[in-house]
N, C-alpha and C positions, 0 to 999 in steps of 0.2 A: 385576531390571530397573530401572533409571533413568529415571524421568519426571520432567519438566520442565516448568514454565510460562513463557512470556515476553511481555511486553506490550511493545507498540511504540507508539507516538504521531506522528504527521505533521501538518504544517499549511504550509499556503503561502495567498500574497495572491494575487487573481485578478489579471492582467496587463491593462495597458493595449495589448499588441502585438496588434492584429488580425489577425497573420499567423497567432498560434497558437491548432491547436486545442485544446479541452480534453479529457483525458486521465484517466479515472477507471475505477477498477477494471478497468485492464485493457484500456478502451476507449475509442475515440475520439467524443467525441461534438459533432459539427457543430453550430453553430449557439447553440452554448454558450459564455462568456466562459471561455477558458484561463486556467489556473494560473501564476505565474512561477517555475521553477526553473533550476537547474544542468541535469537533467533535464528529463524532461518535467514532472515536479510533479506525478505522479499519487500523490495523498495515501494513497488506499487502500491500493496497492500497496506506494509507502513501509512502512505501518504495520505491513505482513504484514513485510516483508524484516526490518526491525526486531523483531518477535515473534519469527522463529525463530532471527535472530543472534544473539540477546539468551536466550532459550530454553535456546541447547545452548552457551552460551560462547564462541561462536568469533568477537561483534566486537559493532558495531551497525553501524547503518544508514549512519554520516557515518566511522567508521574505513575502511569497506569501500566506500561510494561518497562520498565526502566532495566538495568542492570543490575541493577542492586533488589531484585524482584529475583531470586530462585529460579520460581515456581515458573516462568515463565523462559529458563532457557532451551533452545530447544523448540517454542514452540513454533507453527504454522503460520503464513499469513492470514490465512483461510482461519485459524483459531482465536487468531488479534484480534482480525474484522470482527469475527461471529459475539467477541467478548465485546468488545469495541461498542458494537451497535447494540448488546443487548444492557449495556450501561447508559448506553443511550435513550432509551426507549422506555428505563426503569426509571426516569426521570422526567417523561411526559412528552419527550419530543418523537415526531416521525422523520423519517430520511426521506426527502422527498427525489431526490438522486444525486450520484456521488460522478466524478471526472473526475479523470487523472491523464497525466501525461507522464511515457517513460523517456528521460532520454540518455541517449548512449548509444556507440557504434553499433552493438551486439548484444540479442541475439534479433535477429530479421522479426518483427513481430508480426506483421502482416496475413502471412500463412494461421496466426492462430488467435488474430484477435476476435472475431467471434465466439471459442473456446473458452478464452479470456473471460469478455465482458459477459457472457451466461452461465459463468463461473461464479462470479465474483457478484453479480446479479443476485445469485440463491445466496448467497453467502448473507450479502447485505441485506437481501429480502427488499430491493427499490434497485434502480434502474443506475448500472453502471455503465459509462462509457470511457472509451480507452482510446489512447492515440497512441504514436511511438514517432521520435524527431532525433536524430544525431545534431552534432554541433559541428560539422561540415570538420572533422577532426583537430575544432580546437579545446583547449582547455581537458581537465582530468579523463570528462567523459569521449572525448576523443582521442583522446592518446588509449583508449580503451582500458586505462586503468580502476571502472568502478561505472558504478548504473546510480541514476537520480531519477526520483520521481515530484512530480506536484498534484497535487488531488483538490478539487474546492467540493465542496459539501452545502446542500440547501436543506434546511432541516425548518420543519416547524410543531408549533404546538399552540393547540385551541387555548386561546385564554378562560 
């Protein structure tokens, strides 16, 4: 059998467009300063898509939805992941489960990681688990100007 690890990284600055919501792990969360992306900016989900492209060989995150990619502004994290993993899959490997961690001051995750990780769970179709850590208010993500995430990915396939 073939197992593999793949670590992903994402980071975007929060946006000044009050139109947009912010979009993390899979979920929309009102009331919150949105991310600015091509995308929605949703970091977490970035980091997974990233972990398991990166995982089983078949790209990263900016070859497969990059900027210079249309067709993909605008979309979901929830639609990255779902694409993410089904390029994944199309290529022999399984997700055996994906972690991530968000961190940044804001927003309080605790309240909805559950929400989250059975979120993002279906999404993947394998077993996501989620954390959330600030940087005790140093560096970009504490001065609260933008969210980062890191994701590792176990992925395998029968020889």
């Amino acid at each position: 059998m073939d197992i593999r690890v793949g670590t992903g990284v994402d980071v975007h600055a929060f946006s000044d467009d009050e139109d947009r919501v912010l979009a993390l792990a899979c979920l929309q969360w009102p009331g919150e300063r949105a991310l600015e992306g091509h995308s929605d900016a949703d970091v977490a989900a970035h980091a997974a898509c990233d972990a398991v492209l990166i995982a089983s060989g078949v790209g990263d995150l900016g070859t497969a939805f990059g900027t210079d990619r249309p067709e993909w502004a605008g979309a979901s994290g929830a639609e990255l992941l779902g694409e993410a993993i089904r390029m994944v899959r199309a290529e022999g490997w399984s997700i055996s489960n994906i972690s991530i961690q968000i961190i940044g001051q804001r927003p309080r995750f605790l309240p909805r990681k559950a929400e989250a990780e059975a979120t993002m769970t279906a999404v993947a179709g394998a077993p996501v688990s989620i954390s959330a850590t600030t940087t005790d208010h140093l560096g970009f993500t504490g001065r609260s100007e933008g969210l980062a995430a890191i994701a590792t990915a176990l992925v395998t396939r029968a020889d």
